[in-house]
C-alpha positions as CSV (number, residue, x, y, z in Angstrom):
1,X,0.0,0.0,0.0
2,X,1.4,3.6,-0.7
3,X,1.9,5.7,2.3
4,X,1.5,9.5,1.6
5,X,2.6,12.3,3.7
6,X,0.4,15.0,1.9
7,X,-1.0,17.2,4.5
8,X,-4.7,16.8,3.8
9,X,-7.3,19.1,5.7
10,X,-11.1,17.5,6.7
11,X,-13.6,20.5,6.9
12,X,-17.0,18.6,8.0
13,X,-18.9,17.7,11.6
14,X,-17.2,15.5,13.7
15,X,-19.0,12.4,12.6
16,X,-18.9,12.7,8.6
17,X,-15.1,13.7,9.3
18,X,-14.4,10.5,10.8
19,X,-15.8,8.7,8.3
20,X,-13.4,10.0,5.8
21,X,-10.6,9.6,8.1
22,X,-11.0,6.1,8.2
23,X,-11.6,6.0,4.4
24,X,-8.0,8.1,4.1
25,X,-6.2,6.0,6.2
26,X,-7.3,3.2,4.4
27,X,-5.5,3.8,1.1
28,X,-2.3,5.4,3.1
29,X,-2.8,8.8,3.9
30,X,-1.7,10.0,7.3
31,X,-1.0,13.4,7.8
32,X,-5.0,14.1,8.3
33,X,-6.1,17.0,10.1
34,X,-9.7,17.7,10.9
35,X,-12.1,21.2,11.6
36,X,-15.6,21.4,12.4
37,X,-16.3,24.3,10.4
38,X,-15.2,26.7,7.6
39,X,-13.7,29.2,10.3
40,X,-11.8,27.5,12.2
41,X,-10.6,25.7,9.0
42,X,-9.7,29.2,7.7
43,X,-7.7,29.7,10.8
44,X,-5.6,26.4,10.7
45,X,-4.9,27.3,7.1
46,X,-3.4,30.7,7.5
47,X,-0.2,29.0,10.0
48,X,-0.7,25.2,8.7
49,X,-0.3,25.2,4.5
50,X,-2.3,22.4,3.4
51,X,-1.8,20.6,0.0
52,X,-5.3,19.1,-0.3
53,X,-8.9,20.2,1.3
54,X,-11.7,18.1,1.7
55,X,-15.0,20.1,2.8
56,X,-18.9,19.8,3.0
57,X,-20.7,22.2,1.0
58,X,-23.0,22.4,3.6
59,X,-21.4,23.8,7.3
60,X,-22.8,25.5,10.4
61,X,-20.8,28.8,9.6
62,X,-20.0,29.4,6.3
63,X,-20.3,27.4,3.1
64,X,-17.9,25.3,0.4
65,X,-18.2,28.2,-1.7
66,X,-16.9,30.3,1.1
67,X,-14.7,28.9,2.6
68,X,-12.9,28.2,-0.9
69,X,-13.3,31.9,-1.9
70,X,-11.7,33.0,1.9
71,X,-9.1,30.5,0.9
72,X,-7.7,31.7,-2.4
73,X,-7.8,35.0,-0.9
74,X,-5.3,33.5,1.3
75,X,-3.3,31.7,-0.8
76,X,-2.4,35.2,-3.0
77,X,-0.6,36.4,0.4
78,X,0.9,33.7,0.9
79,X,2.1,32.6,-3.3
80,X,0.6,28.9,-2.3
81,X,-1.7,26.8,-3.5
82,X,-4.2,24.0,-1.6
83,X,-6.4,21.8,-4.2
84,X,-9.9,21.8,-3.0
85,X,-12.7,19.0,-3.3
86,X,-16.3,20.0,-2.4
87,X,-18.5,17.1,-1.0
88,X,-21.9,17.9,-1.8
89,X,-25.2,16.8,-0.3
90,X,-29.1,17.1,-2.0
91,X,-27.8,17.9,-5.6
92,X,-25.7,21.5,-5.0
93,X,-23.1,19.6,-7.0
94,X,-25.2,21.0,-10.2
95,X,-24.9,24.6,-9.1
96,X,-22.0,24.5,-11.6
97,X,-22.1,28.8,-11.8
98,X,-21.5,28.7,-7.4
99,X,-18.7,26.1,-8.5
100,X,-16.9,28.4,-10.6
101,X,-16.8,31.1,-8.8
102,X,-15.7,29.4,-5.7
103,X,-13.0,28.4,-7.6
104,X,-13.1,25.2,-6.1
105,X,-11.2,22.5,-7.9
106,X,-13.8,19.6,-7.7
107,X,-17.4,19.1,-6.4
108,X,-18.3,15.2,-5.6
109,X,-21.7,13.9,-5.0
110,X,-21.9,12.2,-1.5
111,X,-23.1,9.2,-2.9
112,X,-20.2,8.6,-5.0
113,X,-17.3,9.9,-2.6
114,X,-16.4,6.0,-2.1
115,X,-15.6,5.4,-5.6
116,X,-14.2,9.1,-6.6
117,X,-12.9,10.0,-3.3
118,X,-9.2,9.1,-3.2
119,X,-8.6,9.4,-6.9
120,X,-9.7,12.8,-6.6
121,X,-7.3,12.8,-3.5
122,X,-4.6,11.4,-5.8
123,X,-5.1,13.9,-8.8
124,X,-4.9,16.8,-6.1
125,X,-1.6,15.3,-4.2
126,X,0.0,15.6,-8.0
127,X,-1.6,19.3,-8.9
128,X,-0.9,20.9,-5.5
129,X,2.8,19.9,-5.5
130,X,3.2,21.3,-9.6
131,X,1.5,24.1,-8.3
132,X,3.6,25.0,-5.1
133,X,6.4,24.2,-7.0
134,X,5.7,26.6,-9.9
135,X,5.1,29.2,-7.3
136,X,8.0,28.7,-5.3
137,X,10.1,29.1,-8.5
138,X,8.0,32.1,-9.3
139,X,8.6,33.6,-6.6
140,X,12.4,32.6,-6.2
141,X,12.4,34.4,-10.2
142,X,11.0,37.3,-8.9
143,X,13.6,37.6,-6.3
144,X,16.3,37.2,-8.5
145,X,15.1,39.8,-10.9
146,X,14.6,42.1,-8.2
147,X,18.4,41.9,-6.9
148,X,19.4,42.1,-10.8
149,X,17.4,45.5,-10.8
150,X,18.9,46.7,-7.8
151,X,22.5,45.7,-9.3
152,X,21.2,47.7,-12.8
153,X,20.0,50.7,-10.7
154,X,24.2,51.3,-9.6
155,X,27.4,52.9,-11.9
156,X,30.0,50.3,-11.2
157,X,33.0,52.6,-12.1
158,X,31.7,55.6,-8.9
159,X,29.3,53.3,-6.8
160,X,26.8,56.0,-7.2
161,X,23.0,55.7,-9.1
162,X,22.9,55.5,-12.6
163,X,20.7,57.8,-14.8
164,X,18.1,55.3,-14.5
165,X,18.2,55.7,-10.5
166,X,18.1,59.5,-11.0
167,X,14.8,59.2,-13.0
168,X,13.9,57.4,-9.4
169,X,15.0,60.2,-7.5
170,X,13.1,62.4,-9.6
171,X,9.9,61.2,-9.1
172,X,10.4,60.7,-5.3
173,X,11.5,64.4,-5.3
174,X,8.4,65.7,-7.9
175,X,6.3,63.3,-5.5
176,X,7.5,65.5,-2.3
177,X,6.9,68.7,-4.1
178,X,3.6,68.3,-5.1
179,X,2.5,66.9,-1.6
180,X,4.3,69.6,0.5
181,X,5.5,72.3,-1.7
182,X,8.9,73.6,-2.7
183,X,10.5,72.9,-6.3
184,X,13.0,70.1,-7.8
185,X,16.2,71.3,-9.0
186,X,18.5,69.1,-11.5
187,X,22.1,70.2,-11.4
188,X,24.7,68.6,-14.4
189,X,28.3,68.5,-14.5
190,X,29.8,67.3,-17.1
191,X,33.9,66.5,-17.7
192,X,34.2,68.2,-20.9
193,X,37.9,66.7,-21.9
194,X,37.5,63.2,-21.3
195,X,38.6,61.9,-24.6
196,X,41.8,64.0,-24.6
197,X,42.7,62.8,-21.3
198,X,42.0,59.1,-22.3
199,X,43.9,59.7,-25.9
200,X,47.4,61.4,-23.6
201,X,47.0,58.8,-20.5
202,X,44.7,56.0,-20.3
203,X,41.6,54.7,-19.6
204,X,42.5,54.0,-15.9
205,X,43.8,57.3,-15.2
206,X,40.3,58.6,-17.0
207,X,38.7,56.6,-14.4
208,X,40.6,57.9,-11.2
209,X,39.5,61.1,-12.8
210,X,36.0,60.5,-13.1
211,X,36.3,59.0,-9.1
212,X,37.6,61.8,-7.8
213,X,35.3,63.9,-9.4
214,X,32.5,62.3,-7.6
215,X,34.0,62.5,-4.4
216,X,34.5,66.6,-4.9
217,X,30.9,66.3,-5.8
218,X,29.2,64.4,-2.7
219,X,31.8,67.0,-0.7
220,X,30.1,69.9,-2.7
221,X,26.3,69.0,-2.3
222,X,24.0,68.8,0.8
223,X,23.5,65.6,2.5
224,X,19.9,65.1,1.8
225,X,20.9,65.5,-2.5
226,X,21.0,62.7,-4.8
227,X,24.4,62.3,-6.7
228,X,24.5,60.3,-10.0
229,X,26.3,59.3,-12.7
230,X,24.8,58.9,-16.1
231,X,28.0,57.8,-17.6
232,X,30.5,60.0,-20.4
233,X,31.7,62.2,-17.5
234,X,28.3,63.3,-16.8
235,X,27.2,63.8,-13.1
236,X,23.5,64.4,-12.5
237,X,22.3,65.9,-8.6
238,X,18.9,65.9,-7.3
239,X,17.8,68.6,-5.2
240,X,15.0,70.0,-3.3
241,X,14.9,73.3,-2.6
242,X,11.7,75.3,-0.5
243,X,11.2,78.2,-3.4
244,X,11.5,78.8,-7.2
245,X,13.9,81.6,-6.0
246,X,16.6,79.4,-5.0
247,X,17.6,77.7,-8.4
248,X,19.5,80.3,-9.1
249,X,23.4,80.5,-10.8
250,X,24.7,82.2,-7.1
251,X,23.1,79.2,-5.3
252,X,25.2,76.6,-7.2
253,X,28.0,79.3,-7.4
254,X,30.2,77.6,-4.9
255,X,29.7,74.3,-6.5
256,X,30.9,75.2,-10.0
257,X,33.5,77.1,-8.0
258,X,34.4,73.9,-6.2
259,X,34.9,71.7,-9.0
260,X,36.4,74.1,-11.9
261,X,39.0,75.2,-9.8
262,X,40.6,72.5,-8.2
263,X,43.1,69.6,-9.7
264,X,42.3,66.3,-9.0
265,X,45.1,63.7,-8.2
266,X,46.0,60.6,-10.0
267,X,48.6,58.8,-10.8
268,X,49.6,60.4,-13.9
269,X,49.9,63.2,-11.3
270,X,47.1,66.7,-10.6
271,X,44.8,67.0,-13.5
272,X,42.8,70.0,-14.1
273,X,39.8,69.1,-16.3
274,X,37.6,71.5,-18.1
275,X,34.2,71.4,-16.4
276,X,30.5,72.5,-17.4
277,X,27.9,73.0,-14.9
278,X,24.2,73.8,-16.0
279,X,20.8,73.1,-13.7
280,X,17.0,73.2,-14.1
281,X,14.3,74.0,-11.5
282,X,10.5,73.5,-11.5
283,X,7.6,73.5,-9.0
284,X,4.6,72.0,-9.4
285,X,2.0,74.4,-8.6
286,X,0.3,74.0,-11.8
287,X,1.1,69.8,-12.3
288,X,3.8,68.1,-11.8
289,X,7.2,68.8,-14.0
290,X,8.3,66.6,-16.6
291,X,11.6,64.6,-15.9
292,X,12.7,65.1,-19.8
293,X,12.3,68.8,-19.9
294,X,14.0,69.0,-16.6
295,X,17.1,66.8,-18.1
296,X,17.1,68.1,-21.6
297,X,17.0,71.8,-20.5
298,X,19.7,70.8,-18.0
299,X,22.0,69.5,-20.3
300,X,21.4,72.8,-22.9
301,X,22.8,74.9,-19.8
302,X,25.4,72.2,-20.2
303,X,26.6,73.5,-24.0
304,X,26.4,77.4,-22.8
305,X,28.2,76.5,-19.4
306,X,31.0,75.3,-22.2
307,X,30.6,78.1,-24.2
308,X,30.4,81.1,-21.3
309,X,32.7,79.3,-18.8
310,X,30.3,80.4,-16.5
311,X,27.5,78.1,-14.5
312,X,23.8,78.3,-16.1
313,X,20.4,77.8,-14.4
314,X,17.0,78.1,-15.7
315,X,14.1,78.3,-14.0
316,X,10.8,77.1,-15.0
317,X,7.4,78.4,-14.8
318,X,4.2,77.6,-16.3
319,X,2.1,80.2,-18.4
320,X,-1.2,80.1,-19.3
321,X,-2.6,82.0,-22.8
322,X,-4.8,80.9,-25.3
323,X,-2.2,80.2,-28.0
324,X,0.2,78.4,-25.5
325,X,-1.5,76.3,-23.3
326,X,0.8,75.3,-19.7
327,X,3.7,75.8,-22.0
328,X,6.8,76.8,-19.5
329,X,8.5,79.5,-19.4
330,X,11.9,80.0,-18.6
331,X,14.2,82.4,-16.8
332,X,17.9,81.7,-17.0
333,X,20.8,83.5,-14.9
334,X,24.8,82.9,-15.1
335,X,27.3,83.3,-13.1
336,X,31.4,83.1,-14.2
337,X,34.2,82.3,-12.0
């Protein structure tokens, strides 16, 4: 005779239940548990995983039906499955609309549970365990996808978020701002001379550029902003500032100031790089502003900041007119060294 170790649940009065015991045991099934009733059934279930239920359509409490519906509710929590056979008494078994939306996996008539009884049993031991194995792989999937986006989210060269992690930020940020106020500001640095550097030294010594420019950078910024690196010799920071009027070129003054003036050591010796610095602010009093213009108005400050030598900001506001709908307007300010 087989002997199975399915956990199998009995959801009926005490003296129907005993009657499948017995019936169970019978064909070697062992790990048997019984409830009176759909609640306390409910209640083993959400500590004791089950692989296979076995419940009267009729109970005290609540139904089959029920008690299957409570179940998969359950089972979505928990990513697990149990494979459920309804025993049904005075013909509910052709309420075949209550069946499917139970979502139970079987209904038997009472009078033919000894004949379909433990081959229904058998069919569930088999679909239950595909099932919780499927899931547990699902769910081992989702983990592993999970830790490769968190690996994707990170610049390997600086450690710091990549651009895709400073679209992140950004939302967080324009989140804040439209909840509590204030405005986000997107600051850019870029290394302008990268590709001399690379062509006179190497790419190593490019790299202990690029590091310690980062460095200088978290120095530079406040705490509570976002550093990033979106890669080329471009540095993107997130900021959050309290008022429109503080995205201004003097505010990020001592930043550009920081950076363009200072040689950074490596060991092809103190390298002074030519640096760009250019920043977009926007509130969101009249809806919430758009990471791309943000970015791409950043990065045309960029091109002047090259061409002026000098840091450039704009500052965005929104305009209402009939021929220019919640376009945004800009004011820009520069500052040199």
């Amino acid at each position: 005779m087989r002997a199975s170790t399915t956990p199998i649940l009995l959801v009926s009065p005490m003296d129907s239940s005993i009657g499948y015991e017995t019936m169970l045991r019978r064909n070697g099934f062992h790990d048997i548990h019984r409830c009176p009733d759909g609640i306390s059934a409910l209640q083993y279930i959400e500590t004791n995983p089950v692989e296979v239920i076995i419940s009267e359509i009729e109970m005290s409490d609540i139904d089959g039906f029920e008690l299957t519906n409570n179940l998969r509710e359950i089972e979505k929590t928990e990513c697990r499955f149990s494979y459920v056979i309804l025993i049904s008494h005075n013909g509910t078994h052709n309420k075949i609309e209550s069946s499917w939306q139970s979502q139970a996996d079987v209904i038997i008539p009472s009078d033919v549970v000894p004949f379909r009884l433990i081959p229904q049993i058998m069919a569930g031991e088999r679909v239950s365990r595909q099932m919780n194995r499927l899931l547990s792989h699902n769910t081992e999937l989702s983990r592993r996808c999970d830790q490769l986006e968190a690996g994707q989210l990170i610049d390997p060269l600086t450690g710091l978020g990549n651009r895709r992690q400073a679209e992140r930020g950004m939302e967080d940020t324009i989140r804040q701002i439209e909840a509590r106020g204030g405005i986000i500001s997107v600051l850019l640095v870029q290394l302008l001379d990268l590709i001399d550097i690379t062509m006179k030294h190497d790419e190593k010594i490019t790299d202990e550029l690029i590091i310690s420019v980062a460095d200088k950078i978290k120095r530079l910024v406040r705490p509570l902003d976002t550093v990033t690196y979106f890669g080329n010799g471009q540095f993107a920071v997130i900021m959050q500032h309290a008022s429109i009027e503080d995205c201004t070129a003097e505010s990020y003054q001592r930043i550009y100031e920081g950076l363009a003036l200072r040689q950074y050591q490596t060991r092809a010796g103190f390298l002074s790089p030519s640096i760009a610095v250019g920043a977009c602010g926007a509130g969101a009093e009249t809806g919430p502003p758009k990471i791309t213009t943000l970015i791409e108005t950043a990065t045309e400050n960029l091109k002047l900041s090259h061409a002026t030598r000098s840091i450039r900001v704009s500052a965005l506001h929104h305009m209402h007119s009939d021929n220019d709908n919640n376009r945004p307007a800009e004011l820009s300010s520069h500052a040199s060294l």
